[in-house]
Backbone bond lengths (Angstrom), bond angles and torsions (degrees), N, CA, C in turn:
res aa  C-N    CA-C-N  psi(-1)  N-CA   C-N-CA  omega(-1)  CA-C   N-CA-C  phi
1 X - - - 1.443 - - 1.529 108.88 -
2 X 1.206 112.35 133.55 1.566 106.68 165.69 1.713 118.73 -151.86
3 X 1.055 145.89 -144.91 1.330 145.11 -168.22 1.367 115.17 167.71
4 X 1.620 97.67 -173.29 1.913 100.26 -169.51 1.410 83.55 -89.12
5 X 0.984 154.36 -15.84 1.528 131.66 176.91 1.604 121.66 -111.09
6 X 1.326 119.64 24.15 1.298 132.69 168.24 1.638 104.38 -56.90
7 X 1.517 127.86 -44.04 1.407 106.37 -168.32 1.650 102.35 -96.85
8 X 1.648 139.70 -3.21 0.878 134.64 162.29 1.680 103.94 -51.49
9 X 1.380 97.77 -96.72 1.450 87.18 162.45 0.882 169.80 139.53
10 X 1.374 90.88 -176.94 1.402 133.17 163.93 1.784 107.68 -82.36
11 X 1.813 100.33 -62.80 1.462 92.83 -177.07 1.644 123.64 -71.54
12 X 1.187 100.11 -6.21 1.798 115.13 167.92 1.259 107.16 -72.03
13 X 1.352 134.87 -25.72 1.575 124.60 -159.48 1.800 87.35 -116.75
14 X 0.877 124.38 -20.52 1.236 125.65 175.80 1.711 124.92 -62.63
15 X 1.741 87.78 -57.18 1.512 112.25 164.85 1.161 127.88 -57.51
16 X 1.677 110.39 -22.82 1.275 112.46 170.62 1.459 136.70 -91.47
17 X 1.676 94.15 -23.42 1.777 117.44 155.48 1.081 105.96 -20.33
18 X 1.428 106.22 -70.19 1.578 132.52 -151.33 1.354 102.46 -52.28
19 X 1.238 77.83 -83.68 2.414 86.88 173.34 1.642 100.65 -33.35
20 X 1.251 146.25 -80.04 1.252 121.63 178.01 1.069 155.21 -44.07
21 X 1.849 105.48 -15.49 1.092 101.32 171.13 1.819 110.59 -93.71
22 X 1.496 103.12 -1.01 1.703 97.78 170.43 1.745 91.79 -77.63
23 X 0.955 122.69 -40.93 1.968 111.99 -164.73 1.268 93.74 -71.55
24 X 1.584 150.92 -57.04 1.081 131.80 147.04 1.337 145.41 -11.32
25 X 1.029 111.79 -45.06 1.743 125.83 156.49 1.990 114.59 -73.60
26 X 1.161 102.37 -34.38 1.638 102.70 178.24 1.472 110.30 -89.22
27 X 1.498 110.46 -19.17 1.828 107.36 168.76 1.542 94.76 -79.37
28 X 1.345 138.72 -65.68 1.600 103.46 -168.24 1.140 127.17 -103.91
29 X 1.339 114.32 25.21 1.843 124.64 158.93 1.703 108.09 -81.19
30 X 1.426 108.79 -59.31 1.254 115.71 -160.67 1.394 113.54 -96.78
31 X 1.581 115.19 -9.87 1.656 118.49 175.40 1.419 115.64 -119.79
32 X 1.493 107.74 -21.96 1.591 113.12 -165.67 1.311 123.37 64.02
33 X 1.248 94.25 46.11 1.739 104.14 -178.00 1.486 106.76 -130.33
34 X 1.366 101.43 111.85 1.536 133.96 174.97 1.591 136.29 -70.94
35 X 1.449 94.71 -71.86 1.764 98.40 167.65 1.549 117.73 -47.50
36 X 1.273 110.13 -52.32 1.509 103.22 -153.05 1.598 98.62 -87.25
37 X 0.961 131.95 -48.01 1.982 129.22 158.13 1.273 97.35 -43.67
38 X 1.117 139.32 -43.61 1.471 112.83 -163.64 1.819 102.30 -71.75
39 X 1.550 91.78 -37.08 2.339 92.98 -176.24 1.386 100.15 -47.12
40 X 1.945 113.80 -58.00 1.131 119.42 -135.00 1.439 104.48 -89.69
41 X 1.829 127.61 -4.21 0.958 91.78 115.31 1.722 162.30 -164.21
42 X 1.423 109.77 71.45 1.097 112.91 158.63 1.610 108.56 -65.76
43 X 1.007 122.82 -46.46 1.409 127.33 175.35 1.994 112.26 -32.91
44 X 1.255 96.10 -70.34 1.563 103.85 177.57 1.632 135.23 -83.13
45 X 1.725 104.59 6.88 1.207 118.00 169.02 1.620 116.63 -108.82
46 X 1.400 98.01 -17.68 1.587 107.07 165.14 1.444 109.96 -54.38
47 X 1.217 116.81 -41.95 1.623 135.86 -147.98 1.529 87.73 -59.30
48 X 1.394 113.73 -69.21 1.467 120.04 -178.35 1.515 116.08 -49.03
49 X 1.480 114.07 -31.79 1.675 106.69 -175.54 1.383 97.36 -102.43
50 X 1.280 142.49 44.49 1.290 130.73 134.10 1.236 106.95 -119.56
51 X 1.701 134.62 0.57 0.802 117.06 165.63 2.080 119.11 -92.51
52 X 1.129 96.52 -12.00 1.613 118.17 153.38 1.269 121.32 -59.13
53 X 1.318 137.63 -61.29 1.270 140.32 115.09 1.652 131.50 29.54
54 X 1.258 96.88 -74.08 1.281 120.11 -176.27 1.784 128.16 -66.61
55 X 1.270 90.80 -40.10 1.569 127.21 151.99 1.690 113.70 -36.87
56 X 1.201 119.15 -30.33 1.466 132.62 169.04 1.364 127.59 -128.08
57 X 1.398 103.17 28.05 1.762 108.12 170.61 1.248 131.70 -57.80
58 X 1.331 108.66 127.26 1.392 97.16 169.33 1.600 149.16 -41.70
59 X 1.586 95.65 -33.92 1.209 102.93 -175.31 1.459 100.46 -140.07
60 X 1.179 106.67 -163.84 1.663 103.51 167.48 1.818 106.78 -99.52
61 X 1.139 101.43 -9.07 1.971 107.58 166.72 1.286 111.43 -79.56
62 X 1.402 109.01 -27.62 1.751 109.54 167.87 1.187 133.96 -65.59
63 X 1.841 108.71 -51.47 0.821 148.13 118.06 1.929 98.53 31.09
64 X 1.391 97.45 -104.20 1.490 117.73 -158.25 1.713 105.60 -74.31
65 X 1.189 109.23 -25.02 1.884 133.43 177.82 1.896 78.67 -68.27
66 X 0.828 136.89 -44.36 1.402 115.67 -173.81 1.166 117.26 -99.81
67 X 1.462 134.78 -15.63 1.444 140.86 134.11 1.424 114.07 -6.94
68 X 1.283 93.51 -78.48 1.709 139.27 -176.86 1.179 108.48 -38.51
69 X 1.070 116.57 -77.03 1.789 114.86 171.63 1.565 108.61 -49.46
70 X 1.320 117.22 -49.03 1.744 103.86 -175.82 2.216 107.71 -58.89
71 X 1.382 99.34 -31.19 1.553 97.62 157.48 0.614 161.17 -93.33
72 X 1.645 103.63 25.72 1.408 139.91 176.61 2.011 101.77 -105.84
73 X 1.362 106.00 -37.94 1.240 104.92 -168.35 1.116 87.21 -102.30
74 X 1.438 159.40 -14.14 1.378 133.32 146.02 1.415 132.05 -47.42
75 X 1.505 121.88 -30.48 1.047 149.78 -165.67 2.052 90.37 -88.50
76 X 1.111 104.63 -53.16 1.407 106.64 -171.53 1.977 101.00 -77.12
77 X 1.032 121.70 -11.95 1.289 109.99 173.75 1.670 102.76 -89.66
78 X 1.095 111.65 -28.34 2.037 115.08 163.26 1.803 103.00 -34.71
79 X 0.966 87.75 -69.75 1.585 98.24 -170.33 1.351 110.60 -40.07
80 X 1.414 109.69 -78.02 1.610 127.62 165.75 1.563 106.74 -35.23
81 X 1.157 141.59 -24.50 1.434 139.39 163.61 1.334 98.56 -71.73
82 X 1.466 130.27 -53.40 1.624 116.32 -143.81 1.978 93.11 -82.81
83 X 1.410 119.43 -46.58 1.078 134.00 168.84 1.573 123.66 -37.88
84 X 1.751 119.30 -24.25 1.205 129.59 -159.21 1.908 74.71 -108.73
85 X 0.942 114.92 -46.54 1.754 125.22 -166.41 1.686 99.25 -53.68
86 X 1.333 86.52 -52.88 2.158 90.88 -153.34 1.916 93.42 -94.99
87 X 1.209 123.94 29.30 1.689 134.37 166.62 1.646 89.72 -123.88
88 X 0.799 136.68 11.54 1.583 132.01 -178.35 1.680 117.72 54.32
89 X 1.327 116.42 35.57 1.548 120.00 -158.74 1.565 88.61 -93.87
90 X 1.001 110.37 -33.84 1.529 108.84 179.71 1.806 116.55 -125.56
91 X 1.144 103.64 171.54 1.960 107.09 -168.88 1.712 92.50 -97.42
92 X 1.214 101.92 156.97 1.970 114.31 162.31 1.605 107.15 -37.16
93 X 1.457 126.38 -59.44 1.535 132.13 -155.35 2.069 92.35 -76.09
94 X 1.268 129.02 -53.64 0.929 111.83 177.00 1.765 120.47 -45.67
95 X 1.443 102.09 -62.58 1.603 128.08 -176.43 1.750 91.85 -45.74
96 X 1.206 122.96 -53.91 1.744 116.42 -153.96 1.816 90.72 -78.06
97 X 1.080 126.66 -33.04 1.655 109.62 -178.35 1.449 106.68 -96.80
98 X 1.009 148.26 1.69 1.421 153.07 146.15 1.488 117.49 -60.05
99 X 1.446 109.67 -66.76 1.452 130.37 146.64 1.386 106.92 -13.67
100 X 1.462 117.51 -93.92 1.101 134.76 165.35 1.562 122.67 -7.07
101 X 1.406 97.90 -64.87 1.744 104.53 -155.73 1.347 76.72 -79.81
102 X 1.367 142.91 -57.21 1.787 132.48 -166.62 1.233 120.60 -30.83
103 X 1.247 99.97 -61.54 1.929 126.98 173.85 1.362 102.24 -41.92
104 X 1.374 125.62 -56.38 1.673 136.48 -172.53 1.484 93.68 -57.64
105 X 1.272 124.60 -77.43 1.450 131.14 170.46 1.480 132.33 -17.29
106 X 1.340 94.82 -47.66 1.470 105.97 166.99 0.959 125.53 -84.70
107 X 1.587 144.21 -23.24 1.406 171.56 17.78 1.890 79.92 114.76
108 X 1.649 90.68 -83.99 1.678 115.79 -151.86 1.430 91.49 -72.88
109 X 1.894 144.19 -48.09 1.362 123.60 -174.78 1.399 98.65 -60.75
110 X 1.569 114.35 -60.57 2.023 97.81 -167.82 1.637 111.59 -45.10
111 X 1.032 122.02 -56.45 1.549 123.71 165.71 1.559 125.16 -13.81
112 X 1.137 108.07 -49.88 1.399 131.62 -161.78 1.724 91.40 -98.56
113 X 1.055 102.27 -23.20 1.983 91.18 -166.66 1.789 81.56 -97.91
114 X 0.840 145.22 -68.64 1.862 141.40 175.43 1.429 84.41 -31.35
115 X 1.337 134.34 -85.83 1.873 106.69 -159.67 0.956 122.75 -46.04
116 X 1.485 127.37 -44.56 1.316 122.18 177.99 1.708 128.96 -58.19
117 X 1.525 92.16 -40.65 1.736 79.96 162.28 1.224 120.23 -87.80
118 X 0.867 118.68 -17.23 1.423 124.39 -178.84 1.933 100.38 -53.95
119 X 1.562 103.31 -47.96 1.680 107.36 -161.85 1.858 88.16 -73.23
120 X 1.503 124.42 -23.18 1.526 142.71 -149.53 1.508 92.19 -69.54
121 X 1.400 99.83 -22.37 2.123 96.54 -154.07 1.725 110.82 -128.42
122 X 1.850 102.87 18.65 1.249 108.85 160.98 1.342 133.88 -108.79
């Protein structure tokens, strides 16, 4: 299965890996904080490998079932942002472009999962 926004993304959830795994490295180098870097991120590196994933669905029910989970763990790396934000683990300027790019992320998978069923149920 794929679409006109398969390489958006992709390189959106990719790009955003990245950035987490530097805040990941600066929560337990520079704060010593474990639990919540370790959620946030399996949480936000999943995002990218189900949308990798998806890229080889079986069906078009597979398809969006693997969407789905990356917008579940996008949604769950929200949290893990606001939670890392309002414990003071991170500053406003980090939190607001992290924030930011998540929201976009999630923005463009729900997007992409409404066309597909949408095209699924005509």
């Amino acid at each position: 299965m794929q679409d006109d926004n398969k390489d958006k993304k992709y390189i959106l959830a990719e790009s955003f890996a990245i950035k987490i795994i530097g805040l990941e490295r600066y929560l337990r180098e520079e704060c010593k904080e474990r639990r919540m870097s370790d959620q946030i991120f399996r949480s936000a590196t999943s995002i990218g490998a189900n949308i990798s994933e998806a890229k080889y669905a079986e069906s078009t029910s597979d398809y969006i079932h693997k969407l789905s989970i990356s917008q579940k763990e996008t949604n769950e790396t929200l949290y893990w942002l606001r939670l890392l934000f309002k414990t003071r683990y991170i500053d406003d300027v980090r939190f607001s472009e992290l924030y930011s790019d998540c929201q976009e992320l999630l923005r463009v998978i729900t997007d992409v999962i409404l066309k597909v069923k949408r095209n699924q149920n005509k």
